[in-house]
N, CA, C and O atoms as a Tinker XYZ file with bonds, in Angstrom:
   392  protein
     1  N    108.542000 -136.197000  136.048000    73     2
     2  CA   107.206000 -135.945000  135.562000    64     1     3
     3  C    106.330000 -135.477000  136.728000    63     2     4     5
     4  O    106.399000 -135.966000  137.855000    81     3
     5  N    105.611000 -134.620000  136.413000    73     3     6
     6  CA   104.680000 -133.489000  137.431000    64     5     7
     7  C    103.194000 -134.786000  137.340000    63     6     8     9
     8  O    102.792000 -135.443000  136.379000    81     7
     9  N    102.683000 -134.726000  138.862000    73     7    10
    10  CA   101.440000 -135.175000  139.302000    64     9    11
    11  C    100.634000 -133.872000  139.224000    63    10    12    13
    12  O    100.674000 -132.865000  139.932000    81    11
    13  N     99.726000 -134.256000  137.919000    73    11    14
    14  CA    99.010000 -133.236000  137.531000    64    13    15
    15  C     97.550000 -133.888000  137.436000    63    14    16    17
    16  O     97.510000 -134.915000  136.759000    81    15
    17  N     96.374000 -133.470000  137.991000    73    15    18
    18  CA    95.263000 -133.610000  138.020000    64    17    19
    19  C     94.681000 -133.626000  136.515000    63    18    20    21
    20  O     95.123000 -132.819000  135.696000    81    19
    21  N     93.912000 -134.344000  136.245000    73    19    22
    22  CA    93.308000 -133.779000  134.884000    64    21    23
    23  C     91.491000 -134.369000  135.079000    63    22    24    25
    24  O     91.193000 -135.199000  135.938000    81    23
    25  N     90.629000 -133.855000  134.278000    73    23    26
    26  CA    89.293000 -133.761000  134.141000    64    25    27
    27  C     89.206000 -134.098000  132.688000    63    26    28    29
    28  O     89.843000 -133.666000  131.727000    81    27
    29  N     88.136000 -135.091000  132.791000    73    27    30
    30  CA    87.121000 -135.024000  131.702000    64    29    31
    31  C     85.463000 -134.513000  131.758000    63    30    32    33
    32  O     84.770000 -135.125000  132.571000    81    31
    33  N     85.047000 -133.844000  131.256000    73    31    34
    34  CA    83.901000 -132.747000  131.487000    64    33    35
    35  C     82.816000 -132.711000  130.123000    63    34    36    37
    36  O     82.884000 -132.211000  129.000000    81    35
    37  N     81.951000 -133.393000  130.750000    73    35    38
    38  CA    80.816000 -133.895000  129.649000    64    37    39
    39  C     79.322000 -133.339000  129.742000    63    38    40    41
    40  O     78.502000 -133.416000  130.656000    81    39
    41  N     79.244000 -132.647000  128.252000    73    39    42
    42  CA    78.041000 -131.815000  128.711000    64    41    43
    43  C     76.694000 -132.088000  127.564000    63    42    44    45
    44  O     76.644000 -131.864000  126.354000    81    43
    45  N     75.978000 -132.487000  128.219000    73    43    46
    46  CA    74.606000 -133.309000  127.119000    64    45    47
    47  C     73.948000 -132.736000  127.334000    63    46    48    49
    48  O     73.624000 -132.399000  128.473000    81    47
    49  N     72.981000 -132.020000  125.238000    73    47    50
    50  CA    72.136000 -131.277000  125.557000    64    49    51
    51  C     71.112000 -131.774000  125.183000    63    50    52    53
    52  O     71.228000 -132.229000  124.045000    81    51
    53  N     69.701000 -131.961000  125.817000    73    51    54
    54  CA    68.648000 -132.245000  125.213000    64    53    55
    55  C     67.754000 -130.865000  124.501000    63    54    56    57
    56  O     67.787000 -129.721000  124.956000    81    55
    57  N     67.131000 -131.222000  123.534000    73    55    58
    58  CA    66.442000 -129.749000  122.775000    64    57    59
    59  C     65.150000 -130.016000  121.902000    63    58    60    61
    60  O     64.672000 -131.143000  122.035000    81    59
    61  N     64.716000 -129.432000  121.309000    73    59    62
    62  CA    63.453000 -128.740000  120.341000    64    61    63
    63  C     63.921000 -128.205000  119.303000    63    62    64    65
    64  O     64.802000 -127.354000  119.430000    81    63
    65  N     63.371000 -128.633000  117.816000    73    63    66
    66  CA    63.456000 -127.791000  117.219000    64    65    67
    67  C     61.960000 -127.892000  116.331000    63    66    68    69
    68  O     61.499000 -128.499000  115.364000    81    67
    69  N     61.502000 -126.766000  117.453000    73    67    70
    70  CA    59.729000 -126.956000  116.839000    64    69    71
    71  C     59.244000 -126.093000  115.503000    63    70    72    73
    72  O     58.054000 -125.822000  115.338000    81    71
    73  N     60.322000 -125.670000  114.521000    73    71    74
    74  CA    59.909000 -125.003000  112.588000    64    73    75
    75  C     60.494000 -126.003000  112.299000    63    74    76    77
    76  O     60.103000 -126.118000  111.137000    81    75
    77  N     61.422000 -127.190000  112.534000    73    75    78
    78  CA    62.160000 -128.541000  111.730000    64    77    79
    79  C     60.762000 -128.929000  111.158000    63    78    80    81
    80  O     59.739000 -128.874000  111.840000    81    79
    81  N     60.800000 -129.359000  109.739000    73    79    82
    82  CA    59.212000 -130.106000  109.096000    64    81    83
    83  C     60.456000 -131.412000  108.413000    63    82    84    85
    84  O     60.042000 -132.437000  107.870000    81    83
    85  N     61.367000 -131.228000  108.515000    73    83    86
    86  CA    62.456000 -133.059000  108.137000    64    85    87
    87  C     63.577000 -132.812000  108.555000    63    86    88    89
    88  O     63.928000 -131.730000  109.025000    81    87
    89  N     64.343000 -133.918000  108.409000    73    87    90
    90  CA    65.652000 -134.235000  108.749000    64    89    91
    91  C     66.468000 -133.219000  108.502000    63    90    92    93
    92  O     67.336000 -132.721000  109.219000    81    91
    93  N     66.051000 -132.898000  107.216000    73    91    94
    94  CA    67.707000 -131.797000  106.047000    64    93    95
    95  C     67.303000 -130.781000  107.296000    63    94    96    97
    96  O     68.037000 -130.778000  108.284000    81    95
    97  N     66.265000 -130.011000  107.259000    73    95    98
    98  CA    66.176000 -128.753000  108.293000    64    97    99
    99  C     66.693000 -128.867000  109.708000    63    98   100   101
   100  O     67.193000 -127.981000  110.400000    81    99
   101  N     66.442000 -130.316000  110.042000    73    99   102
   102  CA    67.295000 -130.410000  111.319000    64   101   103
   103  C     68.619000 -130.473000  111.537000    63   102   104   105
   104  O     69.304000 -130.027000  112.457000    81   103
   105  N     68.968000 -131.259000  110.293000    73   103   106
   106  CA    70.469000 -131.233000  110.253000    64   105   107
   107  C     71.259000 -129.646000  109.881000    63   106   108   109
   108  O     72.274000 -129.311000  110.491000    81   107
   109  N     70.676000 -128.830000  108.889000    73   107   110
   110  CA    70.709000 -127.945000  108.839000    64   109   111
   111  C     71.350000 -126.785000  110.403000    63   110   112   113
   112  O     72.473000 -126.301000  110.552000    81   111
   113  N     70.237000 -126.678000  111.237000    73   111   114
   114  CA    70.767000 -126.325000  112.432000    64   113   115
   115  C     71.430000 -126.676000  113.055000    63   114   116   117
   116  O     72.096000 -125.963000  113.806000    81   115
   117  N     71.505000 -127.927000  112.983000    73   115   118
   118  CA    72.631000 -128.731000  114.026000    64   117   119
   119  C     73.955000 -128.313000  113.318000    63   118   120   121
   120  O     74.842000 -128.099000  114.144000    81   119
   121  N     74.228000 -128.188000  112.408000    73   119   122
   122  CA    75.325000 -128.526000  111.659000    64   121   123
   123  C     76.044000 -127.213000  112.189000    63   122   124   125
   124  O     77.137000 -127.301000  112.747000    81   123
   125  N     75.256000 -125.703000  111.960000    73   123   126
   126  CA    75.977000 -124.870000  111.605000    64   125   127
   127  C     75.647000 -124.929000  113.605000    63   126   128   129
   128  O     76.844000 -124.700000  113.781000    81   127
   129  N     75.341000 -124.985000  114.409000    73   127   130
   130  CA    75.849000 -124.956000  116.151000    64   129   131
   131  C     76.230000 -125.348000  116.660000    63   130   132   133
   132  O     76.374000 -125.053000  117.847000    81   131
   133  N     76.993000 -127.042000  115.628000    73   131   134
   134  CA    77.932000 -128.006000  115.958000    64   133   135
   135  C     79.343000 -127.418000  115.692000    63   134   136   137
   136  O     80.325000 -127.879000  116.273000    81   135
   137  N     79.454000 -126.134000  114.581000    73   135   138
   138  CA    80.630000 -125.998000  114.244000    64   137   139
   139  C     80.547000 -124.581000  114.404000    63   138   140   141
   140  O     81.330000 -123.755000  113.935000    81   139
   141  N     79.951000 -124.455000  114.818000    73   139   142
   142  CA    80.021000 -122.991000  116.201000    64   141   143
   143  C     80.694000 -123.165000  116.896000    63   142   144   145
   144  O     81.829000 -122.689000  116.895000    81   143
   145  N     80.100000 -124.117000  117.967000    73   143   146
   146  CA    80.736000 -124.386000  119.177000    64   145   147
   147  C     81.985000 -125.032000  118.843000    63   146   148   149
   148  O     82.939000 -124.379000  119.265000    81   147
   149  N     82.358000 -126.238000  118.146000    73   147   150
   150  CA    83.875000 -126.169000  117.516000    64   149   151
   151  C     84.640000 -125.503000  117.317000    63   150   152   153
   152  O     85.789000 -125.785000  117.658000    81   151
   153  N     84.297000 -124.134000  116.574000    73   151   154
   154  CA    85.298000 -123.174000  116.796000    64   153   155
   155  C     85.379000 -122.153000  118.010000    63   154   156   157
   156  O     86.392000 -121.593000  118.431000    81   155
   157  N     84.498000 -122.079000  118.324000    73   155   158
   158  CA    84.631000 -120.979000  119.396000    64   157   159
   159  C     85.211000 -121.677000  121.347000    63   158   160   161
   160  O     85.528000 -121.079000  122.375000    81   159
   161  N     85.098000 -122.993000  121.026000    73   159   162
   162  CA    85.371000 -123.381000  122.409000    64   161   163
   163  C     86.233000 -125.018000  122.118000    63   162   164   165
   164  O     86.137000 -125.947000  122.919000    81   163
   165  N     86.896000 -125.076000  121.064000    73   163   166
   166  CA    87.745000 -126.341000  121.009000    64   165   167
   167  C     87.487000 -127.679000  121.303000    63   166   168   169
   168  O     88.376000 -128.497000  121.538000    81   167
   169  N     86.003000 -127.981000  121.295000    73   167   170
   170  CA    85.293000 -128.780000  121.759000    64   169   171
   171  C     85.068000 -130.314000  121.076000    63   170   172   173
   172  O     84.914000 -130.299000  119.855000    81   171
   173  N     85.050000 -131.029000  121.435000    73   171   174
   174  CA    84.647000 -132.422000  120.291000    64   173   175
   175  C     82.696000 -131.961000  121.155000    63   174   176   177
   176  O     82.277000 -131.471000  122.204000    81   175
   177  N     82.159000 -132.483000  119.955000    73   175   178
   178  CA    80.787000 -132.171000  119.744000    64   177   179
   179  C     80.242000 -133.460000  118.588000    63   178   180   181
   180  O     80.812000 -133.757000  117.538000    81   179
   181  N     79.086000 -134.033000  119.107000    73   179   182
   182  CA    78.236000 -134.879000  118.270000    64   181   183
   183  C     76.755000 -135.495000  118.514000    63   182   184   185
   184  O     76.624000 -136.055000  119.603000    81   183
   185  N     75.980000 -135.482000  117.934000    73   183   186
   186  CA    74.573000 -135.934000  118.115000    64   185   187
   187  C     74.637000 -137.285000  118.549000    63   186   188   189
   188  O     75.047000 -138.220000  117.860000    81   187
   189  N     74.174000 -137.362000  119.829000    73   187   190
   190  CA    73.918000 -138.701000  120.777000    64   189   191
   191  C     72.659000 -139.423000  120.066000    63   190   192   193
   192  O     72.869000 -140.382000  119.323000    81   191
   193  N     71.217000 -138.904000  120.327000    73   191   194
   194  CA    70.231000 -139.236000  120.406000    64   193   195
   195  C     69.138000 -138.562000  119.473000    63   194   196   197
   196  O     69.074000 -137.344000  119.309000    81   195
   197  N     68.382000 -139.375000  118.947000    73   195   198
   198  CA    66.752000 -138.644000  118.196000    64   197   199
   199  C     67.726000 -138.640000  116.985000    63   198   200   201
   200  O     67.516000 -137.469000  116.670000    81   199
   201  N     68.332000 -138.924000  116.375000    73   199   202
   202  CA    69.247000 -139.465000  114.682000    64   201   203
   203  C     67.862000 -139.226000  113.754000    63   202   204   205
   204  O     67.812000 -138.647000  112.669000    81   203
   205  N     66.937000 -139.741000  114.377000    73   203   206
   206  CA    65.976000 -140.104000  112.860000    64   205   207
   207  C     64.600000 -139.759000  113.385000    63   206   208   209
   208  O     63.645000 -140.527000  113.262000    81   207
   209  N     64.504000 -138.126000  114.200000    73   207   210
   210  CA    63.544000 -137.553000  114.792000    64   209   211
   211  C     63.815000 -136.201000  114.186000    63   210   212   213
   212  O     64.986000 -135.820000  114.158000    81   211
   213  N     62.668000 -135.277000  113.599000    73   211   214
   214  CA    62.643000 -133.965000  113.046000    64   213   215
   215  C     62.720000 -133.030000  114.144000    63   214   216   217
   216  O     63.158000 -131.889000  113.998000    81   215
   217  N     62.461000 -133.319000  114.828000    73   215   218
   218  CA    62.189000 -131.722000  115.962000    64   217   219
   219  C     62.822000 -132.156000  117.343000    63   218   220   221
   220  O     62.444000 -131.387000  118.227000    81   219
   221  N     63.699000 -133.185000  117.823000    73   219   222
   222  CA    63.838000 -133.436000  118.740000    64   221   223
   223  C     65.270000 -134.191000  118.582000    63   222   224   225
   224  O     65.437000 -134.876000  117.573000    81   223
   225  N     66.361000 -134.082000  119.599000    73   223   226
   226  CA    67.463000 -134.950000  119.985000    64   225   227
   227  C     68.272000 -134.257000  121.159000    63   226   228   229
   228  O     67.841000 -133.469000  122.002000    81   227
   229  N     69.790000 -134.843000  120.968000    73   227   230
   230  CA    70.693000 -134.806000  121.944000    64   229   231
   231  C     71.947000 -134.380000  121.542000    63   230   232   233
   232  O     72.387000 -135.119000  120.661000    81   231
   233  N     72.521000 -133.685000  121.774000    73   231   234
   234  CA    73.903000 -133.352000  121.375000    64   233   235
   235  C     74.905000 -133.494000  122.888000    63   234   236   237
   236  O     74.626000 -133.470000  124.087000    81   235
   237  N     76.023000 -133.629000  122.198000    73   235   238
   238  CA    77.179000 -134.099000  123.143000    64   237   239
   239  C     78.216000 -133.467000  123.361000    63   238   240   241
   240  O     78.777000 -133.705000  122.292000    81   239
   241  N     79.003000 -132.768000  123.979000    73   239   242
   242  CA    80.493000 -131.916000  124.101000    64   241   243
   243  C     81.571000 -132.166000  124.980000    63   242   244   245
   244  O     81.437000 -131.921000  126.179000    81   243
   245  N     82.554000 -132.594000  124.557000    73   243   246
   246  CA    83.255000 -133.116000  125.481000    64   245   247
   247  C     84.599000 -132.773000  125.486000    63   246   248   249
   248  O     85.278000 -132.879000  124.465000    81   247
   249  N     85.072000 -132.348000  126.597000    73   247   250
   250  CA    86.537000 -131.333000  126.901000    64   249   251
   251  C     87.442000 -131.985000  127.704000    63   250   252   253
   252  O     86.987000 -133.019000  128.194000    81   251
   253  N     88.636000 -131.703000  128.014000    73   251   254
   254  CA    89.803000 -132.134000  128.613000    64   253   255
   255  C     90.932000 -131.336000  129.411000    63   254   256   257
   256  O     91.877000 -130.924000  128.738000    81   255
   257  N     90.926000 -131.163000  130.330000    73   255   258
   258  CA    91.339000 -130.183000  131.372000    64   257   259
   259  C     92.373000 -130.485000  132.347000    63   258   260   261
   260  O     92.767000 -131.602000  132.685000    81   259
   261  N     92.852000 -129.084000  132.851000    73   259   262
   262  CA    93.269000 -129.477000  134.818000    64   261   263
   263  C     92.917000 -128.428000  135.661000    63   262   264   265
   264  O     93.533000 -128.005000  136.639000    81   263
   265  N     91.475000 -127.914000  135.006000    73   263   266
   266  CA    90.829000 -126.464000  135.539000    64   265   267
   267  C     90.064000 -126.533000  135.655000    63   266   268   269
   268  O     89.453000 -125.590000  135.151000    81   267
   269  N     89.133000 -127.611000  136.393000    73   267   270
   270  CA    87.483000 -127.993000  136.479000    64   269   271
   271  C     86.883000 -126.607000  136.456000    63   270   272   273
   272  O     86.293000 -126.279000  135.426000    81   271
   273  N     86.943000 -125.912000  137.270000    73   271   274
   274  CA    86.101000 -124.236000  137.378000    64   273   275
   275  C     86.166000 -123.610000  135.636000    63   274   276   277
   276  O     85.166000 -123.078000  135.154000    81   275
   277  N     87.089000 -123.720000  135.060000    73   275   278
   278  CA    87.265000 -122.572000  134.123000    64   277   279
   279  C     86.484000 -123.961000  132.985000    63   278   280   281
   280  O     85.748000 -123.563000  132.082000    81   279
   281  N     86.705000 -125.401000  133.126000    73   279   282
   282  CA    85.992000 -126.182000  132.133000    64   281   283
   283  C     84.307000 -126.034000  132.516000    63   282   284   285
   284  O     83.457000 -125.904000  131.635000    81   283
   285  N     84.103000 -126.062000  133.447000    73   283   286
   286  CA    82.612000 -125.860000  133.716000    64   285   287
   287  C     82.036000 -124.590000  133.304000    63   286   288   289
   288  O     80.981000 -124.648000  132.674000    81   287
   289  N     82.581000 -123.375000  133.567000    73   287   290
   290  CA    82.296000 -122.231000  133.149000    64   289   291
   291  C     82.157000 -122.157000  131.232000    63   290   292   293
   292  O     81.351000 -121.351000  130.766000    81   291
   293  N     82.891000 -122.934000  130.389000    73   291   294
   294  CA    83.089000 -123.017000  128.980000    64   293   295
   295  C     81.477000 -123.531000  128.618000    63   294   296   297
   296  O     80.541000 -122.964000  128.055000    81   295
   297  N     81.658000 -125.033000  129.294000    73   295   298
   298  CA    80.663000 -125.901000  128.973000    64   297   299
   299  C     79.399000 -124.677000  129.063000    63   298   300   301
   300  O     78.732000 -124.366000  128.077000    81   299
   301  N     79.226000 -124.091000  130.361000    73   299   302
   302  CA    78.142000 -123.525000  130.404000    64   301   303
   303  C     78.164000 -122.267000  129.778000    63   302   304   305
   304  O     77.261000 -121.637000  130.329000    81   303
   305  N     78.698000 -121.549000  128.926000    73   303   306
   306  CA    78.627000 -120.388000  127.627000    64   305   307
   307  C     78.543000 -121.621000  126.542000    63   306   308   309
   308  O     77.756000 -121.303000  125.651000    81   307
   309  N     78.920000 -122.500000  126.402000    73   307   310
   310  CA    77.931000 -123.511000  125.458000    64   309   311
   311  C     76.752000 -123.707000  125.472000    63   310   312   313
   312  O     76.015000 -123.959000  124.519000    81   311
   313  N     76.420000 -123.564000  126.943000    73   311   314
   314  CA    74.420000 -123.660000  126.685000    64   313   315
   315  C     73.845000 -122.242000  126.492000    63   314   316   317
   316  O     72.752000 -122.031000  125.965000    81   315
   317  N     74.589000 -121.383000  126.916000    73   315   318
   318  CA    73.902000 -120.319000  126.635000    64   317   319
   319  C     74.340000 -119.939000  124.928000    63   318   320   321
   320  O     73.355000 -119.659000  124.245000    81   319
   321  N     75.294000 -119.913000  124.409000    73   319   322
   322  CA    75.472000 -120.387000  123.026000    64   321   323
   323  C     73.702000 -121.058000  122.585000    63   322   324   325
   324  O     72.653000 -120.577000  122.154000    81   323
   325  N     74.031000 -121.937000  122.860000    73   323   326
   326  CA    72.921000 -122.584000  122.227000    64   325   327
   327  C     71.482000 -122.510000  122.756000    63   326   328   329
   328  O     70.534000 -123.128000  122.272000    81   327
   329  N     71.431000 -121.649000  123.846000    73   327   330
   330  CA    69.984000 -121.255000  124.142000    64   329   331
   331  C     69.564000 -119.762000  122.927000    63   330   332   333
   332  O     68.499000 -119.484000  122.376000    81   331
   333  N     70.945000 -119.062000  122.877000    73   331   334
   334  CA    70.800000 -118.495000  122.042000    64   333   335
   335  C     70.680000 -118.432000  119.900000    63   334   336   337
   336  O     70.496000 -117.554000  119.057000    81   335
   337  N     70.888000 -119.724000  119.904000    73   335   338
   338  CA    70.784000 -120.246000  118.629000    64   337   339
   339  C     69.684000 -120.272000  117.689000    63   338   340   341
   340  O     69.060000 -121.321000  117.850000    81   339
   341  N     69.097000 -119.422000  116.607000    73   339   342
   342  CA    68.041000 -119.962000  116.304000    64   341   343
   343  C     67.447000 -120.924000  115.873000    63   342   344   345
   344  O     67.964000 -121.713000  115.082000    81   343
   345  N     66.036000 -121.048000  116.403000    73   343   346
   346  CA    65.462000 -122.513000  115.623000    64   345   347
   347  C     65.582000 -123.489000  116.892000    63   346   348   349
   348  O     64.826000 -124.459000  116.839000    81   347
   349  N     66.283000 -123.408000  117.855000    73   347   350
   350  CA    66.856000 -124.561000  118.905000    64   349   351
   351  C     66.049000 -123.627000  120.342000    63   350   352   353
   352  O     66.031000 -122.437000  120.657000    81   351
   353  N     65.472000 -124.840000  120.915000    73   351   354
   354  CA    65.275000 -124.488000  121.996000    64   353   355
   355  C     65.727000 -125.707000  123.115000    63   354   356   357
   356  O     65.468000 -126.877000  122.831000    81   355
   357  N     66.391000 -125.383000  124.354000    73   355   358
   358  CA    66.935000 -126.346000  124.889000    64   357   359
   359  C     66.115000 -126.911000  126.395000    63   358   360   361
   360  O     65.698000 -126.389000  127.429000    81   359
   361  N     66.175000 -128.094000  125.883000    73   359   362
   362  CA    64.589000 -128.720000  127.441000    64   361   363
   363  C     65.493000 -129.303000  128.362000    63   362   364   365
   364  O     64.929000 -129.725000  129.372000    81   363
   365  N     66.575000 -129.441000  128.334000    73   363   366
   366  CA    67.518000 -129.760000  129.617000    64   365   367
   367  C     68.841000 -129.941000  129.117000    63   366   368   369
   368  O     69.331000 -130.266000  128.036000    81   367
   369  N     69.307000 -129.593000  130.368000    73   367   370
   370  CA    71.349000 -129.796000  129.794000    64   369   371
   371  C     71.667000 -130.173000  131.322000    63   370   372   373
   372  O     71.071000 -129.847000  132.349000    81   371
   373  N     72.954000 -131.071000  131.102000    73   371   374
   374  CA    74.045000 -131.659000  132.351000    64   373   375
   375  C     75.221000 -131.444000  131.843000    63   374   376   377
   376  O     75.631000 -131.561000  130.688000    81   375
   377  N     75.887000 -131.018000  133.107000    73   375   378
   378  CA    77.441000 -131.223000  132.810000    64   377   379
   379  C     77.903000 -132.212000  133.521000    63   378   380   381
   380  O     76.966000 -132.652000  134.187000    81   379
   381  N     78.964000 -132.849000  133.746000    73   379   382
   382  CA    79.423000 -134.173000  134.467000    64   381   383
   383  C     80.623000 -134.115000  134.097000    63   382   384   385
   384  O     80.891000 -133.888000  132.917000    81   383
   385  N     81.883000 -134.371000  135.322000    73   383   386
   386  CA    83.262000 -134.633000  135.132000    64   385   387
   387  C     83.287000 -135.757000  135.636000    63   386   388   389
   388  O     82.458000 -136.290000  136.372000    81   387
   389  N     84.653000 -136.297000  135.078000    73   387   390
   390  CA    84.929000 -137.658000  135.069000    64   389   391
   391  C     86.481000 -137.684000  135.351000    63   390   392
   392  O     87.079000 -138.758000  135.414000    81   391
């Protein structure tokens, strides 16, 4: 058996969604940029924070690697993904390996 490095690479987004007027509209967006990014980058993805806030929370993405450079580079076409999303505006993002 090969000594192979591996990464876990965790990327939390904080955001805005300042036309949300309730939940359904928020969930609404989330839903369809949760399963965006699901398909387009193989990602586990889920709402951390602000559950029961209209215009405001946290989303979560989390990957599994032995290519820190090429996982960091993903994570980050995920924020730009989602800077580009409508309705979402994003007030801070981290990535973090583990």
């Amino acid at each position: 058996m090969r000594d192979v490095k591996s990464h876990i690479a965790i990327l939390r987004i904080d955001f805005h969604l300042p036309a949300a007027q309730s939940l359904k509209e928020k969930r609404m967006v989330l839903k369809s940029l949760k399963d965006r990014i699901r398909n387009e980058f193989n990602v586990s993805v889920c709402e951390l924070d602000g559950l029961d806030k209209w215009q405001v929370g946290t989303i979560g993405c989390v990957m599994m690697g032995n290519d820190r450079r090429y996982m960091n580079q993903c994570l980050e076409n995920i924020v730009s993904l989602a800077q580009r999303h409508n309705g979402l505006q994003i007030c801070e993002h981290q990535i973090e390996f583990i």
